[in-house]
N, C-alpha and C positions, 0 to 999 in steps of 0.2 A: 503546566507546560503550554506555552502561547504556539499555535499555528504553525510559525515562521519555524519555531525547532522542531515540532513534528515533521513538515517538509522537508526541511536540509537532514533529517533523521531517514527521512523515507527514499530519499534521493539517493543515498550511500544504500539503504536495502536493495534497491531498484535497481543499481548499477552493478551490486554481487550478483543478484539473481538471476536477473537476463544478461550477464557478462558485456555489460555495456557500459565503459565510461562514458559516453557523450550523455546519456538520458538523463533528462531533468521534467520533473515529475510538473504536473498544472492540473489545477482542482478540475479542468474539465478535461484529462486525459482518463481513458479508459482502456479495456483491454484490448478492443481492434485497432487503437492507434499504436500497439508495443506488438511488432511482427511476431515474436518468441514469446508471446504470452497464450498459451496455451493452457490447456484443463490442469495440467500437471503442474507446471512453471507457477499456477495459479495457488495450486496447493501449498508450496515452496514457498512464494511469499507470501501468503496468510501462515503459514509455519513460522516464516522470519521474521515478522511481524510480531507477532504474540509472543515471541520469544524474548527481541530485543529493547519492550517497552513493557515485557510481563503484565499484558491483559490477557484476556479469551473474547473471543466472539462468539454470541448465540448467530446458531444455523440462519434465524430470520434477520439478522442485521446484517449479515452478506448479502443473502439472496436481496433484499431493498439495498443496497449499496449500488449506485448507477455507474459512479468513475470515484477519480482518486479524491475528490474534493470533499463528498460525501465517506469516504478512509478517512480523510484527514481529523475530520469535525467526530467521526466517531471515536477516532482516539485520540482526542482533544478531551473528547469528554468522560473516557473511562480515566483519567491521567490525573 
């Protein structure tokens, strides 16, 4: 699965979760730039995530996870 569907994949997660149509996700968006992205909200979408493309994340490739760019290329490559 190339980039561009992971994105437009991530974008519909991103808009369930923090109940925002307008959000569209950029490899250098992180979570101070998404107001409702919070410790919780955070949980939610690593939940929805692993869910919707049935990978798992080890504990250490979140915590080095900077923004969504570095999401994306991680599940670019579990894919």
């Amino acid at each position: 699965m190339n980039e561009d569907i992971v994105t437009n994949k991530l974008n519909q997660i991103f808009r369930k979760v923090f109940k925002d149509p307008g959000i569209k996700v950029t490899n250098e968006m992180a979570a101070k730039d998404v107001e409702k992205w919070d410790s919780l909200s955070h949980l939610i979408l690593i939940s929805t995530i692993e869910s919707e493309f049935r990978i798992k994340f080890k504990l250490k490739e979140l915590i080095a996870m900077k923004n969504v760019g570095d999401l994306i290329q991680s599940i670019s490559s579990k894919i």
